[in-house]
Each structure stands twice: as C-alpha cells, then as structure tokens.
C-alpha positions in Angstrom: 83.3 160.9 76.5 87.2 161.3 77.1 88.9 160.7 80.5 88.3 164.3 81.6 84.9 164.3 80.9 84.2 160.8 82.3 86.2 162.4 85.5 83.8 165.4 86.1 80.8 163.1 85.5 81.2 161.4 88.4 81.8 163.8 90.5 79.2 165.6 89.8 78.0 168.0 92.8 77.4 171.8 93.5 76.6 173.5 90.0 78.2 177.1 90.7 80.9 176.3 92.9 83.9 174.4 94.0 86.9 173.6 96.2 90.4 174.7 95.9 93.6 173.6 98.5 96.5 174.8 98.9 99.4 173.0 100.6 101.9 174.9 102.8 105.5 173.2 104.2 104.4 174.0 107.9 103.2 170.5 109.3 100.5 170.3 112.1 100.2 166.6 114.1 102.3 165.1 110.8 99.8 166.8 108.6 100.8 169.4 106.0 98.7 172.7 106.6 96.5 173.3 103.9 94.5 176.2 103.2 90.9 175.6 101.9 89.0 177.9 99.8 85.5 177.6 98.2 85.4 179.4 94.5 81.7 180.9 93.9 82.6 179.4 89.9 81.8 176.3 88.5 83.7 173.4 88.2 84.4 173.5 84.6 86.0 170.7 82.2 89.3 173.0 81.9 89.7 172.9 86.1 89.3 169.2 85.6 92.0 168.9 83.1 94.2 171.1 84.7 93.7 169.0 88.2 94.9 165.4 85.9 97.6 166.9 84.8 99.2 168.6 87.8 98.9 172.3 87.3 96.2 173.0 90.0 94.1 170.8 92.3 90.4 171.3 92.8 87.8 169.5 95.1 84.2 168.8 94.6 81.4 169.9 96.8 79.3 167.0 97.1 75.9 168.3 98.2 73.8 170.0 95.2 71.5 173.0 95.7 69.0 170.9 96.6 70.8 168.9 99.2 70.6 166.1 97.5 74.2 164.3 96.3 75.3 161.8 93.9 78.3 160.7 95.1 80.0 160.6 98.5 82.8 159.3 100.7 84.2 158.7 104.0 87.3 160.3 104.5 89.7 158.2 106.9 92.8 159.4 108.5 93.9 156.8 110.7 97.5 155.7 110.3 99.0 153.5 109.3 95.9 152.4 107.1 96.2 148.9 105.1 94.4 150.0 102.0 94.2 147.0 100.2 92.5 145.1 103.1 90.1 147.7 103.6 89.3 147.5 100.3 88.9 143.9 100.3 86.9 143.8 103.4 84.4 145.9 101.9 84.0 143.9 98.6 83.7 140.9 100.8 80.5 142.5 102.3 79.4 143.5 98.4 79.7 147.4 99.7 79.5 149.3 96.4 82.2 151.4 96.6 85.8 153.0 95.6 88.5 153.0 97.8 91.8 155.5 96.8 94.7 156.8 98.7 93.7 160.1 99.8 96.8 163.0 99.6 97.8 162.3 103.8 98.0 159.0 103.1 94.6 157.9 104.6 91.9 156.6 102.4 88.9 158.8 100.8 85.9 155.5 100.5 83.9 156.8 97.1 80.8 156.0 96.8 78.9 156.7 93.4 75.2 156.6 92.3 72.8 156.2 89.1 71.0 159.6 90.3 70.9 162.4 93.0 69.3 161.1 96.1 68.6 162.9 99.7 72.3 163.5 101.4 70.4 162.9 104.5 69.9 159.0 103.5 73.2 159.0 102.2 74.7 160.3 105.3 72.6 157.9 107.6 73.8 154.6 105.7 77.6 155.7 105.7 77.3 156.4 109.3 76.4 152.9 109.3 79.2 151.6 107.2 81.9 153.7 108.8 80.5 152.4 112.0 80.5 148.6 110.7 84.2 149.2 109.3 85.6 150.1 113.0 85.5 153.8 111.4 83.2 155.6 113.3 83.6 159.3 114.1 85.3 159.9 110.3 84.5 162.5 108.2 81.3 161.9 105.6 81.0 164.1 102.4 78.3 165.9 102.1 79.0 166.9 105.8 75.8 168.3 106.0 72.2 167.0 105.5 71.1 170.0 103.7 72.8 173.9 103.1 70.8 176.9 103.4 71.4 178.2 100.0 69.7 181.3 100.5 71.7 183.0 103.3 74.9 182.5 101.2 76.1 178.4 102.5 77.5 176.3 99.7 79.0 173.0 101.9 81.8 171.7 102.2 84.3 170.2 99.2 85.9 167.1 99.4 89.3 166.9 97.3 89.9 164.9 94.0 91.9 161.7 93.2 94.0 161.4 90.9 95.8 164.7 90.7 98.7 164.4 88.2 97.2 161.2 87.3 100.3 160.1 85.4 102.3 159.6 88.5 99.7 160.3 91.2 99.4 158.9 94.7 96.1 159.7 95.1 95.0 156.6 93.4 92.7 153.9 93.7 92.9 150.2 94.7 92.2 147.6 92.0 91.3 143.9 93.2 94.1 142.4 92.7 95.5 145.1 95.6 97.3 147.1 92.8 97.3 150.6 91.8 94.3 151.7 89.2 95.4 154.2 86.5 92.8 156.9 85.2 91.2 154.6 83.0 91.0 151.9 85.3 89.5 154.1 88.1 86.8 155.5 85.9 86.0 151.5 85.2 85.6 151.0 88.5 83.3 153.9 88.8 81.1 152.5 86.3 81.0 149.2 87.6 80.1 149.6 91.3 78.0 153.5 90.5 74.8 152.0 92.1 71.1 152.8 92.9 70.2 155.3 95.4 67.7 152.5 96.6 69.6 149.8 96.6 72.3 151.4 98.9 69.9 152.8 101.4 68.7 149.3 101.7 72.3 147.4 101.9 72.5 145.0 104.8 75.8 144.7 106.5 76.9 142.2 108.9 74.6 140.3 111.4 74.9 141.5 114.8 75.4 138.8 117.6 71.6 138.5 118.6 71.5 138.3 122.0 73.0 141.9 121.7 70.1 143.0 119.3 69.3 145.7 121.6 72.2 146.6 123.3 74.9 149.9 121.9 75.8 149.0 118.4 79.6 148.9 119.1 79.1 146.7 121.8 77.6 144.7 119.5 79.4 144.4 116.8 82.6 143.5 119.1 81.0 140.9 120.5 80.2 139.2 117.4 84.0 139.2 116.7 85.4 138.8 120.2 87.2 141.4 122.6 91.3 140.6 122.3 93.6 141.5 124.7 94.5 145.4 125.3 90.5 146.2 124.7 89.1 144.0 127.6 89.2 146.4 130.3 87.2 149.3 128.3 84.9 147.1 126.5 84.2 145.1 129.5 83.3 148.6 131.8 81.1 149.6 129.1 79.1 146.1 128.9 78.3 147.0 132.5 76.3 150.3 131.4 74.6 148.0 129.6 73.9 144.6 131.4 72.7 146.8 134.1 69.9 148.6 131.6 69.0 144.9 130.3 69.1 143.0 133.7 69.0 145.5 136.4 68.9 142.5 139.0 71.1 140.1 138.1 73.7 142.3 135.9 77.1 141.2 137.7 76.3 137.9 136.6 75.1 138.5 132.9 78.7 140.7 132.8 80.2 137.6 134.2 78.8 135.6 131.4 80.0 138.1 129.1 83.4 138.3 130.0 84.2 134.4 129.6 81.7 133.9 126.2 83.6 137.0 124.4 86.6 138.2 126.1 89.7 136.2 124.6 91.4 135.1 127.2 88.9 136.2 129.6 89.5 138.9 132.3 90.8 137.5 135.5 87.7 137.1 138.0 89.6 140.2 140.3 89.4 142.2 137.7 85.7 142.0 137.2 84.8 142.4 140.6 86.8 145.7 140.3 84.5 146.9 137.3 81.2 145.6 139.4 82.4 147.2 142.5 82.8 150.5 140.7 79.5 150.3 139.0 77.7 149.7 142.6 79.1 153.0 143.6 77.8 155.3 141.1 75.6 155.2 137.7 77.8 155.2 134.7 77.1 156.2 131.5 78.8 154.6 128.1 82.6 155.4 127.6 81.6 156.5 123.7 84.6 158.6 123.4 87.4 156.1 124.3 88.5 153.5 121.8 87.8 150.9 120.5 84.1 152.1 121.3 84.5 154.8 119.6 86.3 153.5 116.1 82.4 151.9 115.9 80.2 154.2 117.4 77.0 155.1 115.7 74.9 157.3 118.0 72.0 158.0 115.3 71.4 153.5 116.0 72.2 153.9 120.0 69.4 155.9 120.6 66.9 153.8 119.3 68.2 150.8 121.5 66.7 149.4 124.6 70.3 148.8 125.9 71.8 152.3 124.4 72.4 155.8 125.1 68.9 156.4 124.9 67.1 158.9 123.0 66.8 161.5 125.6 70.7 161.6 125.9 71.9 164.8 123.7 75.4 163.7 121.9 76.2 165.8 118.9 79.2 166.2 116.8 80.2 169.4 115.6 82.1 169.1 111.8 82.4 171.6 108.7 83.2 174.7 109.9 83.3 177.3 106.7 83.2 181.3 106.7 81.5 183.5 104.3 84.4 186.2 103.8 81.0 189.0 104.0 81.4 192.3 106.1 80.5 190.9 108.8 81.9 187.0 108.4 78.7 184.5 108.4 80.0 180.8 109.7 78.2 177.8 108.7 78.7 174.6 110.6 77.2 170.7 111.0 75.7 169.9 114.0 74.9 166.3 114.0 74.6 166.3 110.3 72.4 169.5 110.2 73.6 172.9 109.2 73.4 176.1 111.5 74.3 179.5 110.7 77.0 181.6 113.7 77.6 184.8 113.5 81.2 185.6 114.8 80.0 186.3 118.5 77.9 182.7 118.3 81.1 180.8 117.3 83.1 182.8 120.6 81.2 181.3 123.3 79.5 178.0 124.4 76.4 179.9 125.5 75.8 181.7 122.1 76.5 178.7 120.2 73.9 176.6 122.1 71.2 178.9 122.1 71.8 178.9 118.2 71.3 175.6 117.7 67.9 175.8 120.4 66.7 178.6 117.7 67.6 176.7 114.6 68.0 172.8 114.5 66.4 172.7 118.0 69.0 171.1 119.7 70.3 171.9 122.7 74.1 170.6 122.8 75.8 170.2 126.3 77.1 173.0 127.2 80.9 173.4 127.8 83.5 174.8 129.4 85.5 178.1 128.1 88.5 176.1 127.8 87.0 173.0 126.6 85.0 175.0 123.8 88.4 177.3 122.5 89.8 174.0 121.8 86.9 172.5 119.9 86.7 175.9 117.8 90.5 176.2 117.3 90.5 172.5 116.0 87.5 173.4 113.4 89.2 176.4 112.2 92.7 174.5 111.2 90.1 173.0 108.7 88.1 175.1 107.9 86.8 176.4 104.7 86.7 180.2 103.2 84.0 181.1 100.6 84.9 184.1 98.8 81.8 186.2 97.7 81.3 189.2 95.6 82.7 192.5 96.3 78.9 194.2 96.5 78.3 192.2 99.7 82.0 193.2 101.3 81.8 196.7 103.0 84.5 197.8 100.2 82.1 196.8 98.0 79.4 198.8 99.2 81.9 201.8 99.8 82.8 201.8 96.5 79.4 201.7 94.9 78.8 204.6 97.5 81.7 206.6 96.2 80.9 206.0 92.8 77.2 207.4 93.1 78.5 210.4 95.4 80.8 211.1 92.5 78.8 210.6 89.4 75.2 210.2 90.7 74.7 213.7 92.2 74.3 217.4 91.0 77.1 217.7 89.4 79.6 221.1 90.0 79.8 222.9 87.0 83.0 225.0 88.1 85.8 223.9 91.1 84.2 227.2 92.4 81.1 224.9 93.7 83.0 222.5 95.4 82.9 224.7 98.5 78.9 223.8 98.0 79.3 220.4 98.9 79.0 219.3 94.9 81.9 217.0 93.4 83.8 218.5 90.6 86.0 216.6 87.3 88.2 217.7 85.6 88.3 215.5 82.6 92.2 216.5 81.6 93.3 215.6 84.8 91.1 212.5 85.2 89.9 213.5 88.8 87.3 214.1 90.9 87.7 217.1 93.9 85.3 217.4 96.2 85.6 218.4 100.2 85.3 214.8 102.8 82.8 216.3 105.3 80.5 216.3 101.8 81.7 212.3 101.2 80.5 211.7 105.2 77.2 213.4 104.9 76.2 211.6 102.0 77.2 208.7 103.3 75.4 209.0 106.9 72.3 209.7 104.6 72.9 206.7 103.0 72.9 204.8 106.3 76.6 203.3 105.7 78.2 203.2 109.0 80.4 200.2 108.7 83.8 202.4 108.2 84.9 205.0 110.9 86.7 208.5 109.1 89.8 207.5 109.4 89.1 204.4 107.4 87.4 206.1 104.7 90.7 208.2 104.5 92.6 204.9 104.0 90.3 203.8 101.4 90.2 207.1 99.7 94.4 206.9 99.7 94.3 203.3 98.4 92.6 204.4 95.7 95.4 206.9 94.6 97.6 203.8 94.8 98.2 204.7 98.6 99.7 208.2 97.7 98.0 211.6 99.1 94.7 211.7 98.3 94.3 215.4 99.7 95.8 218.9 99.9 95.3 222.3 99.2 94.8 223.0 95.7 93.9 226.4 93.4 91.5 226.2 90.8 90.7 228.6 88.1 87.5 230.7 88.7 85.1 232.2 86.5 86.5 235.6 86.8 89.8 234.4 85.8 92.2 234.4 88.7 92.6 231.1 91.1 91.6 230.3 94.7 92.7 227.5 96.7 90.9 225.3 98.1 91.3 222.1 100.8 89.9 219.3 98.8 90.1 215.4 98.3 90.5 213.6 95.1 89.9 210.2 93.8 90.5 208.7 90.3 87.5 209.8 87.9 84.7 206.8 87.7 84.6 207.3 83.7 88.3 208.9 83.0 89.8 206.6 80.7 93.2 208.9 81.2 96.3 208.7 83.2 95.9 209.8 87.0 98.8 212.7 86.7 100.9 213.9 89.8 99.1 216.7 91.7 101.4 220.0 92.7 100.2 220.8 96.3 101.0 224.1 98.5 100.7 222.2 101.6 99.0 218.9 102.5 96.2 218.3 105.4 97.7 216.2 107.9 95.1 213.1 109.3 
C-alpha cells in the first residue's frame, strides 16, 4: 500500500460517512471557532489525499455501524501541554499508543487495534488511562458507547493528523522527542496497533494499598504524594473518605494522612479547620475541583467502599450533534450512552431528564434554568451538523409534492381547465399554470402541513429564481379568442427549455 492508503487503513471507522471542519478567524477562550459538519459520503482514498496535501481537511468517525471501533483517542486540551513527556510517560507504563500534536495545540492520544472491538470496552479502559494520566474529564473518541443507526445518528468525528503532512503541525512524537514524518507516523501505527484483548486487560500503575478502596483519584495521589498548592483540597476530600472507612476514629486516620502524604504536611490548625467543618455537616467529594478532577474516574468510584457510591447519580453530558431534518433530531452522550432530544428536550432540564428516564434510564440531577443554558450553550459551540437528504427536509417533501401535483394528476388538456382545479403545460413556454387554492387542497389531502401559505408562496417564487411566480394571464381558448385568468406558475418538471419572461396585465399582490 502507499502512504495514503496505509493512512485510511488506520483510521478506519464509519463506512458511509465522515467529518469535515472548518476554521473561522473569530477566536473563543484562545480557541479558533470551527464549524463541524458530518458528510452522509464515505471517506474515500481521494478525501485522504486531498487532507495530506493541504487542500481540505477531513475527520474520522470512530465508531462503526455496529458500535464497535478500531481505533481511538483521547483528545487533551490542556495548556501548555509537554508533549514529549506525555509521550514518554506512557511508553514507560508500555501504554500502546500514539501521541500527535492535535491542530489547538493539545495532544490527540491514538490508540490503534488488530480488529474492531466493542467501543464500550474501549471507552471503559481509556477512561482509565485518561484517569491514570492526571487527564480525567477529556474527551474519548468514539464519544459514545453505541449510535442508534436507525433513527438517523452517525457519532461523532474526530479530526486527522497530519494535514499538509509536508509541513504539518499536527504531527506525532517519535522517541527520541522528535517530530515523525508521514512515513514515520504510519511506523509507529504498525508497531504499537495492538489486540483488542490485550488492551482491555492492560494494568496501569499500582494503587497505594491501603487506599484500595477509597476514590481512585485519592488514590492515585497518594501513591505519588500531595505537593504544596493541592493540600488543602486533597486533604478536605480525604475527609469524605476517612469518615466512610473509619466513621469513629476518622480525625485521626486524616491526621495520619496528612503527615504520611502531604509534602510538607499541613500545619495542625489547618486540619482542625477541615475536621471542624466536617463535624458540622456531611460532605460529599469535591469531584469537580482540581486536581481531583484531572483524575477522576466515576465509572471506578462507584464500585468502591470509600467512593461516591453507586447510588450517587454523576453523569457527563458530551457529543452534542443535530440531524439538519424538518424538524432538527439532536443526539447526545450521556455517560457514554447515546439519547435522542428533540429540540424542546434539549430547551429545558425537565425534558432532558425525563428523556434520559425513558431511554438510558438514568435520571441526571436536575438543574437550574441558568445552570442548564450554560451547559447547552457550551455543547453547541462544538457541536456537530449532519446534513441528510433533501426527501427527509420539508423542501424535500414539498417538492416531491409539487412535482406529483404537477405531473401526477389528471392532466388539463386546454388553459381553459385550469379554472377546474387541473394543472396545465405549455411545453413552448416550459411552464406549468395552475390556480394555488388547487396546490393547497391537494396538499391538505396529502397531510403536508409543515409550510403555512405564505411560505408556499416563497417557495413557489424561489423556484422562478425569486421573481413573480403569479399574475393574471390570457390564454387561448378553444373557440379561438383568449381569457384571462389569475394563475401561478412554476418551471415545467420535464421542460428541458428556457423559463421565458411572462407579459402580465397586472400581478396578485400577497
């Protein structure tokens, strides 16, 4: 295989559709704004080329048709990020894996496999990892532990490396901490693509085992020591959980604690402060403030003794996309699992809850107004758009209504029948007459209600290139003189003629 080939190889994902992203110059929280799009089209050979050599970038959507993947990543964007210790911290801890500068400047972790495997076990081991790697909370591809193919969901796409490989800075790191060209990337895929079963069963670092049982980011900070300017917060949260390991004697096991891990230790006041606030009320876990958070890994908490606990409901809302159907259908991850929104869902806490009860049967917390505009409005400056065909737009299904009206019918055999309620062509003009209140009976027969009559005038007028569409008109008769008569017109379905300019006595007003 050449590069190109080798390229789309490993990224293989959805069959019959891909990403595209578009980069504006307006900048959001140091960010460029980017546009997203999902193309119902494969991801073909010629896409891929074009992407290596600059002309257009495309992303990959990770999760097949049968949610299963075969490659995915963690997508970091934490700043300033030290790329080549990242990458060397994860060969150290034989992590299979890629590591490349993503287009922000944050790294994009690759991850590639023999075979396609459940995205559910991948996304439970890279939780894991991203946990492990003080990374917890960043975005995994696939997002989503399965898509519900059938009502129109394709996932989310994840964008390439290597675009304009020849002077690219989406590249990734070698081990000597250089930069890999194409050829040296698609090494490194071959060399650390691994098997599904071997990475589900990857062991990372060994937890400090007193702490077996307690929150896994407690954990794993403990078996490295709390520094300075993390003692405070680390040390409020090992209260939650001395008190659920040693209700009786937890100021003392928090004491013990604080001078075995915290370097320097905090100063006894400050202790007593934490233990006096804990003897006033029942806290939980702090597990949205940092560093807890940077290695949080809720799906692991809630199966410890000393964790958030199982009945504790903490999801995490990701992968917000919109079918661009008449009406919009939204698709986001909640907790991994995918759940369909209608517009009205997506609006309000309440409706978005009670979705999730119906579907994934979860009940997330529920929010306030405020608090849930801000959590939408932060998913939709990500978001992703899926185009889909025209049939399943209501222009689509107008025009195939149109079309019928105008061809499918009894068909007037002189203008003269117009008046009847019967469409009429004239094949020199290239034309088709017939009188609107027809148009809206036929289509009230039809059940199409999704356009009021003064946007099926619009529609009628965009057709004539958004000139006038209807007037008063004469027509030749059968006995050889003309009447006139108040009609509307729309190209001919079969013409294969020039539309011609219309001479009008006078023109119906809207």
């Amino acid at each position: 295989m050449n590069q190109a080939e080798r390229f789309m190889a490993a990224f293989e994902g959805f069959s019959t559709a891909h990403g595209q992203t578009q980069i504006s110059d307006e900048r959001r929280a140091g960010k460029q704004k980017a546009e997203s799009r999902i193309i119902r089209k494969p991801l073909t050979l010629e896409l891929i080329v074009a992407h290596l050599e600059g002309k257009h970038g495309v992303g990959s959507i990770p999760i097949n048709e049968n949610s299963q993947c075969k490659f995915g990543a963690l997508d970091i964007d934490q700043y300033p990020l030290d790329l080549v210790a990242l990458d060397k911290k994860l060969r150290d801890n034989d992590i299979p894996c890629v590591v490349c500068r993503s287009k922000s400047g944050g790294a994009h972790i690759f991850f590639f496999f023999t075979k396609f495997f459940s995205a559910g076990v991948f996304r439970d081991k890279a939780t894991e990892i991203a946990a492990y790697l003080g990374y917890g909370g960043c975005e995994i591809f696939p997002k989503q532990e399965e898509i519900l193919v059938e009502r129109g969901d394709i996932g989310n796409f994840i964008n390439l490396p290597y675009f304009d490989a020849e002077q690219t800075m989406r590249y990734a790191i070698k081990e000597d901490g250089n930069e890999a060209d194409l050829t040296e990337f698609l090494d490194l895929v071959e060399t650390r693509r691994t098997e599904p079963k071997h990475f589900e069963k990857l062991q990372l670092g060994e937890p400090v085992n007193e702490f077996d049982q307690w929150a896994p980011c407690l954990s794993h900070m403990f078996s490295q020591g709390i520094p300075e300017g993390t003692r405070n917060t680390v040390m409020f949260a090992a209260a939650v959980g001395a008190k659920k390991e040693q209700p009786e004697k937890w100021r003392e096991r928090l004491e013990e604690i604080n001078v075995k891990y915290c370097t320097p230790p905090l100063p006894a006041s400050e202790i007593v402060t934490i233990q006096s606030q804990h003897e006033k009320k029942e806290y939980g876990f702090p597990c949205d403030q940092e560093p807890l958070k940077s290695f949080c890994n809720k799906t692991l908490c809630k199966t410890k003794a000393c964790g958030i606990g199982s009945h504790v409901q903490h999801v995490e809302i990701t992968g917000l996309c919109v079918v661009k159907s008449e009406p919009p259908v939204w698709f986001c991850d909640v907790g991994g699992r995918r759940v369909e929104l209608t517009t009205d869902d997506l609006q309000t806490p309440q409706r978005f809850q009670k979705a999730c009860m119906e579907q994934i049967h979860v009940m997330p917390p529920m929010m306030k107004m405020a608090d849930w505009q801000v959590i939408v409005s932060m998913l939709m400056d990500s978001m992703s758009e899926i185009d889909v065909p025209e049939e399943l737009t209501y222009k689509g299904q107008f025009m195939d209504l149109l079309e019928a009206f105008c061809d499918g019918r009894v068909q007037a055999q002189s203008a003269e029948e117009i008046a009847l309620g019967k469409p009429f062509t004239d094949d020199e003009e290239g034309l088709t007459y017939f009188k609107l209140e027809a148009l809206l009976k036929y289509l009230r027969n039809q059940k199409f209600d999704s356009y009021s009559r003064g946007q099926i005038q619009e529609r009628l007028k965009e057709l004539n290139d958004n000139g006038t569409a209807n007037g008063q008109k004469r027509f030749n008769t059968t006995k050889g003189d003309t009447k006139p008569l108040r009609v509307w017109w729309v190209p001919a379905f079969n013409a294969e003629v020039q539309v011609p300019s219309i001479e009008l006595e006078s023109e119906v007003p809207f």
